[in-house]
N, C-alpha and C positions, 0 to 999 in steps of 0.2 A: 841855365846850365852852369852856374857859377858856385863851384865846389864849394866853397865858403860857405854860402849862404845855405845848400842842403846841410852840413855838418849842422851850423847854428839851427836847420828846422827841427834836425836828429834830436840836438840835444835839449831843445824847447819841447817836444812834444811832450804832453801831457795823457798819459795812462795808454792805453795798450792800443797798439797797431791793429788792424784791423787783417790784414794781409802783409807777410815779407815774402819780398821774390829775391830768392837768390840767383846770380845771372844775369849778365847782360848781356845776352847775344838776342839774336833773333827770339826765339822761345821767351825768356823771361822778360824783357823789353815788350813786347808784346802781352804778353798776360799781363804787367803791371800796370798796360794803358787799359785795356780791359778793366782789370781793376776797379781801374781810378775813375775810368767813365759811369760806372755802375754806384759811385759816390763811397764806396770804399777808402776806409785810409789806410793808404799801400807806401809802404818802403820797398827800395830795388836797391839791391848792394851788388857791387862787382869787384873783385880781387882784381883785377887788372884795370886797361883799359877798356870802353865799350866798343864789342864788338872785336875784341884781340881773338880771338880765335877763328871756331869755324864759320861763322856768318858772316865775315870780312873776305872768306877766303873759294867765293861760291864761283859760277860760273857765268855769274850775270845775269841770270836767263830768270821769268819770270813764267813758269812754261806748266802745261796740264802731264806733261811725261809720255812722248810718244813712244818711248821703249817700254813704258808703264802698261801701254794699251799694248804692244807687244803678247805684253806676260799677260794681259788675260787682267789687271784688278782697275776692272771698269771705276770702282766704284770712287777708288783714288782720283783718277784721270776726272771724274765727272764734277769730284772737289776742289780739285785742283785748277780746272777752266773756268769754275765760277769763282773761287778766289783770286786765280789772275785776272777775271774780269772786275772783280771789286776792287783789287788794289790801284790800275791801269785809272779807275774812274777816282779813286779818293788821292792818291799822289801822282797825277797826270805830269809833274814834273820831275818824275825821276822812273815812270813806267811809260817804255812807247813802242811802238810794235815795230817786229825786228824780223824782216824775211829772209826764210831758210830754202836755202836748196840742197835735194839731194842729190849726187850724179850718180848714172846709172850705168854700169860697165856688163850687163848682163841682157838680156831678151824681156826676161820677166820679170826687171824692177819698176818698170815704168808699170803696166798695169796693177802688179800690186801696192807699191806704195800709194800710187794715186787712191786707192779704192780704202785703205787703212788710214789717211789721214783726212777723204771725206768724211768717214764716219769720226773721224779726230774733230772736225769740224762741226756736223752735227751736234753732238755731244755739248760742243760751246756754247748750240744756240744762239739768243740775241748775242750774247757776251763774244761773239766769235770776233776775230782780228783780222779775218780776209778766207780770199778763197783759198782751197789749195787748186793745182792745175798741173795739167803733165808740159812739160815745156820740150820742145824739139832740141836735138844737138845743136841747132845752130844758136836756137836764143840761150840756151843753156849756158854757150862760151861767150855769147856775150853780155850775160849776166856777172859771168864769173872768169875773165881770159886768162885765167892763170891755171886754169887745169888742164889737166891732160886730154888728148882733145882723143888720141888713140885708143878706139874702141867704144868711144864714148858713145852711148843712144840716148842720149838725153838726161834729165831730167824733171825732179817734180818738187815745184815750190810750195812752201806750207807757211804760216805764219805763227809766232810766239811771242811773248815779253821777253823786253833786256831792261834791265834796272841796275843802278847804282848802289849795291848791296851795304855798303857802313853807313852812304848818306841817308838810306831810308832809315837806319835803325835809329839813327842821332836824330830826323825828325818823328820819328815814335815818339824818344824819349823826351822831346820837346813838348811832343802834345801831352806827353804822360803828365810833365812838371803843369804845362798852361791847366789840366784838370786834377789839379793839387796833388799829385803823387810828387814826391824826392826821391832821388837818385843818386848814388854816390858810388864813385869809383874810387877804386884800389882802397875798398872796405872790405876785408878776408874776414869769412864766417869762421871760426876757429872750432864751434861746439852749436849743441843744439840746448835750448833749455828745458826741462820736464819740470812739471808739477802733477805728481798723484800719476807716474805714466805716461802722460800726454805732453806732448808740442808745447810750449809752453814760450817758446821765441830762440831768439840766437846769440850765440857770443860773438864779436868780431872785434878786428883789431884794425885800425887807422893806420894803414902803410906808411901813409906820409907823416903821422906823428907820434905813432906809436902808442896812442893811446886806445883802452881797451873801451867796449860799450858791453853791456848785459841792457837788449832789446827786446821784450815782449810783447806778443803778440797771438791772436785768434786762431792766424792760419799760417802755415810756413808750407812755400814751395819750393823745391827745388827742380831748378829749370838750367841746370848748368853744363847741359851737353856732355857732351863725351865726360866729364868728372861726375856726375851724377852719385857713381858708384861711391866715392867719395865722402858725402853727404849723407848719402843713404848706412853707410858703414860707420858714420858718427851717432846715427842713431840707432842701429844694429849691428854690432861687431859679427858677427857671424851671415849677416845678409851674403844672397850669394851675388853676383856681378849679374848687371842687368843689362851692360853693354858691350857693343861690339865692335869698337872701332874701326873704321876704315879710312884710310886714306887717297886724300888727290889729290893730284897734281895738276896745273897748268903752267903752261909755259906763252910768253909773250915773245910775239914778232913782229917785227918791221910792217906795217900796211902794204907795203910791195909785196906782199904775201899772197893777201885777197883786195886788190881795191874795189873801191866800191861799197856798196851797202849793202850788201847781200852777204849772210852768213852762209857756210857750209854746214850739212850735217851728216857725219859718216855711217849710218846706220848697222853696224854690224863689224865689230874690227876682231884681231884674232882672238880677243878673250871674251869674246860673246860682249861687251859692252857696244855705246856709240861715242864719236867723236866727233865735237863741235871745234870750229874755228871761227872766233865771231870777232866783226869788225868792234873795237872799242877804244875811247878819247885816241883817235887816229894812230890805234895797235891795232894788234890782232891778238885775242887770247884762244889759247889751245888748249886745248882736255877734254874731257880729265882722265885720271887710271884708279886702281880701285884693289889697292892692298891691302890686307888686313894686318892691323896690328894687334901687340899683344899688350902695351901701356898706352896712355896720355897723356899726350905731351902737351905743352902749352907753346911752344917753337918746333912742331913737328918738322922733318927735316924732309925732302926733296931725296929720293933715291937713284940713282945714279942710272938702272934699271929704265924707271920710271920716264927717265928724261927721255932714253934712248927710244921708249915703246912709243912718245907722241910723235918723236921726229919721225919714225922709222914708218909708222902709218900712213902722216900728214903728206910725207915723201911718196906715197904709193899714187895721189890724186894731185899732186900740184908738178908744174913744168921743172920749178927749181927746187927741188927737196931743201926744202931747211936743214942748215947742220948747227952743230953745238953753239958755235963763233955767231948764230943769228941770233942767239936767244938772249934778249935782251932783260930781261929777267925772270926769276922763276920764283911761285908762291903753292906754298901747301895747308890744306885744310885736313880733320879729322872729323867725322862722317858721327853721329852716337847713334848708330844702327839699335834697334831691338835684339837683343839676342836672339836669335832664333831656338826652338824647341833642340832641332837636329846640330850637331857638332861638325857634322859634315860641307855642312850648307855651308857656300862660300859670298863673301859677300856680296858680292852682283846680287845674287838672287836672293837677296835680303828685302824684304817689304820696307821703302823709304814712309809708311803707316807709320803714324803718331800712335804711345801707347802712353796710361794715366794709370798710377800705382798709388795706391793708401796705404799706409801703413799700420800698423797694429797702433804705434802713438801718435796715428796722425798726420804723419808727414807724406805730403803731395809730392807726388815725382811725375814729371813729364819729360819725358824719353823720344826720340825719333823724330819722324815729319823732317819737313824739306820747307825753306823758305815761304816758296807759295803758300804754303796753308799755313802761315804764322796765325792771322786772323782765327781759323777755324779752329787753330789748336787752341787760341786762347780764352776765347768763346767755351769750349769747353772745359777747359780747366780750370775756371772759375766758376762755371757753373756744377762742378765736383765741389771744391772748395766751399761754396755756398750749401752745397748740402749738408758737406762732412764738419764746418765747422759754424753752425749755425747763420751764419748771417742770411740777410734778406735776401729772398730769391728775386734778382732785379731782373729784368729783359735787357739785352745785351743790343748798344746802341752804334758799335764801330762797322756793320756793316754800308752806312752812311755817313761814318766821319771821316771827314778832309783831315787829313796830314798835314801839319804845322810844313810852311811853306807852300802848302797848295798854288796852283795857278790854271788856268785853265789855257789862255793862249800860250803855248809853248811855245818860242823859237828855236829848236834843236840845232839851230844853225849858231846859236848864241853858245859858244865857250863857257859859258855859264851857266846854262840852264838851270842845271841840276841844282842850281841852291834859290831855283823856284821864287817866290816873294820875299826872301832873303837879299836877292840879288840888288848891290846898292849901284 
C-alpha cells in the first residue's frame, strides 16, 4: 500500500493494461481483486482517498435486506445471504454476527414478523447466523432496558452481519496489490482515450504531483458510484444520467442509549423505511434516511431535517429520547441508485440491484448493489469485461479467497480485532 512504489509500477509498466478500474470504493476495489485474481493486469485509480465516499459511509451491517424480503425481490435477499455468508467465512475478522431485535408495540407484530424472518432464515440456509425467535416482554427489556416498556408485547430477534466498512475495503485492496494489481489514490481520470471509436484507456492527472499519465489499456471500468454519470459523459457528451442519488444519514450516540449487544431494528418508521440503532466501537450508530438528491457531492452534507427525523423516531422507542446535545457525531453517504424507468418513483422504492452498462465504445459501467453483494457484483463484471473485451474467460476464484488479514480465532473482546493478522 505504499503510494510510491504503485506510481513507479504505473510508470514501469510495459505495454497495455489489461483492465483499469476507476474507483475506489466498494464496486471498483472489488472488481480490481477480481481482476487480479483471474491473472489479469489491472490498474485501480482513485481521485480521492479509498473509500472517501459512500462505502465509508454505510451502516455497518453486512445484512440479506429484510425490508428487501418486505418488497417482495426474493431473488436479492437470496444473493445477498449467501454473499453475507461468504464474506463472514473469508474476512472472519471484520464480519461477525450481530443480533437484532425488533419491539413490538401492536398485537400482531410478534406473529408476523416472526413468520417473515423464518423464512428470512430459511432462505440463508447453511449460511444462516442463528435462529430468529419471538421473545416475551419480559426478555425483550431485558435484552434491551432502555426501551419503552409501555405497551410493549414483546419482541422478535433475528440475526445479521456488522462489519467494519473502510477496513474491509483497504484489505480488498491489499489482497488486490498481494495478487499483482496497483492501486493509486488521488490519481483523477481527466479523459477517456479512443482509438478507431473504442476505449482505448485514460488520461489522469497525479494530485499530488501534478503530473499527467496517457494510460492504455483493453478494458476500462467505471465503478465510481454515484459520479458514474460523470465518466460515462466523458465518453458521451449527450449520454443521459443513469443515476439517482440518494442520501443517508446516521447519527452516533452515547452507548447509554442501547447497552449491551443487542441491536435494535425499527421496522417500519413514517416514510415507509426501517431504522437501525446498532451497538458500535462502544457507540451507537443510528439511521439512516433516504433523500433524494439532484447532484454529487463528494462532502455530501447532513440536513438539518434529516437529523431531526432519527432523533424524532429513535425517541418514539427508547426511555430517554436522544436530543441534538447527544449526538456526538454525524456522517452522510450518497446512495448511486439505478435510475428507475418512472420519474415518480421515490427512492425508497428504488431496487438497491446492481446494473452493468456497455457502451457503444466500450466502456463498462457498474451502477447500484449494496455492499453485501460487492463480490457478486464483481464476479460479474468481469466476466462482461471478459467478453466485451476479449480476454480469457477465466473461472472466478474469490468466492474462497481469505482477505488479507484473515484470521480465524477472533477475539472480539480485543480493541483490535479488526486489523485481524495485522495486529502487532
Amino acid at each position: 500500500m505504499n503510494r510510491d512504489k504503485m506510481i513507479k509500477k504505473l510508470e514501469e509498466a510495459n505495454g497495455l493494461w489489461d483492465v483499469i478500474v476507476i474507483g475506489g470504493g466498494a464496486s471498483g476495489i472489488g472488481a480490481a481483486l477480481e481482476s487480479a485474481t483471474r491473472g489479469f493486469k489491472t490498474l485501480l485509480l482513485e481521485q480521492c482517498d479509498f473509500t472517501k465516499g459512500t462505502s465509508s459511509r454505510s451502516t455497518k451491517l453486512v445484512h440479506g435486506g429484510v425490508r428487501y424480503l418486505a418488497q417482495g425481490d426474493i431473488l436479492l435477499v437470496l444473493e445477498a445471504l449467501r454473499e453475507r455468508g461468504l464474506l463472514k467465512k473469508n474476512a472472519p475478522h471484520l464480519v461477525k454476527n450481530q443480533s437484532f431485535i425488533i419491539p413490538n408495540y401492536n398485537w400482531w407484530g410478534i406473529p408476523f414478523y416472526t413468520i417473515g424472518l423464518k423464512l428470512y432464515d430459511l432462505l440463508a440456509g447453511k449460511l444462516s447466523l442463528g435462529k430468529s425467535l419471538a421473545y416475551t416482554k419480559k426478555r425483550t427489556l431485558q435484552s434491551i432496558p432502555t426501551l419503552k416498556a409501555e405497551n410493549l408485547r414483546g419482541g422478535v430477534i433475528y440475526h445479521d452481519g456488522q462489519f467494519d466498512d473502510s477496513r474491509l475495503a483497504i484489505n480488498i485492496c491489499q489482497s488486490f496489490i498481494e495478487n499483482g494489481g496497483v492501486a493509486i489514490n488521488y490519481m483523477k481520470v481527466t479523459s477517456l482515450l479512443k482509438k478507431n471509436g473504442k476505449i482505448d484507456g485514460v488520461a489522469a492527472i497525479d494530485q499530488e504531483t501534478g503530473r499527467e499519465y496517457k494510460i492504455h489499456s483493453k478494458a476500462v471500468l467505471n465503478a465510481t458510484g454515484v459520479f458514474v454519470d460523470g465518466i460515462i459523459k466523458m465518453d458521451n457528451p449527450q449520454a443521459k444520467d443513469i443515476i439517482k442519488p440518494s442520501q443517508g444519514v446516521h447519527l452516533v450516540l452515547d452507548k447509554r442509549f442501547i447497552p449491551g449487544d443487542y441491536a435494535v431494528m425499527i421496522p417500519k418508521t413514517s416514510d415507509g423505511r426501517v431504522l437501525f440503532a446498532v451497538p458500535w466501537h462502544n457507540k451507537v450508530v443510528v439511521g439512516t434516511t433516504d433523500i433524494e438528491k439532484n447532484i454529487a457531492e463528494i462532502e455530501p452534507q447532513p440536513l438539518s431535517e434529516e437529523v431531526d427525523f432519527i432523533l424524532e423516531t429513535a425517541g418514539r422507542y427508547l426511555i430517554t429520547p436522544p436530543r441534538r446535545s447527544d449526538v456526538l457525531s454525524v456522517f452522510a453517504g450518497l446512495r448511486p441508485l439505478a435510475a428507475p424507468a418512472s420519474k415518480n418513483k421515490k427512492t425508497k422504492e428504488i431496487s438497491r440491484r446492481h446494473k452493468i452498462l456497455v457502451s457503444k465504445s466500450g466502456l463498462v459501467t457498474l451502477t447500484g448493489g449494496k455492499w453485501t453483494t460487492y463480490r457478486l457484483m464483481a464476479e460479474e463484471v468481469i466476466n462482461k469485461i471478459s467478453a466485451t473485451a476479449g480476454l480469457p474467460l477465466k473461472k472466478s476464484v474469490t468466492k474462497a479467497l481469505k482477505i488479507h488479514g484473515y484470521q480465524n480465532d477472533v477475539d472480539l473482546n480485543d480493541p483490535l480485532y479488526y486489523y485481524g493478522s495485522d495486529k502487532k
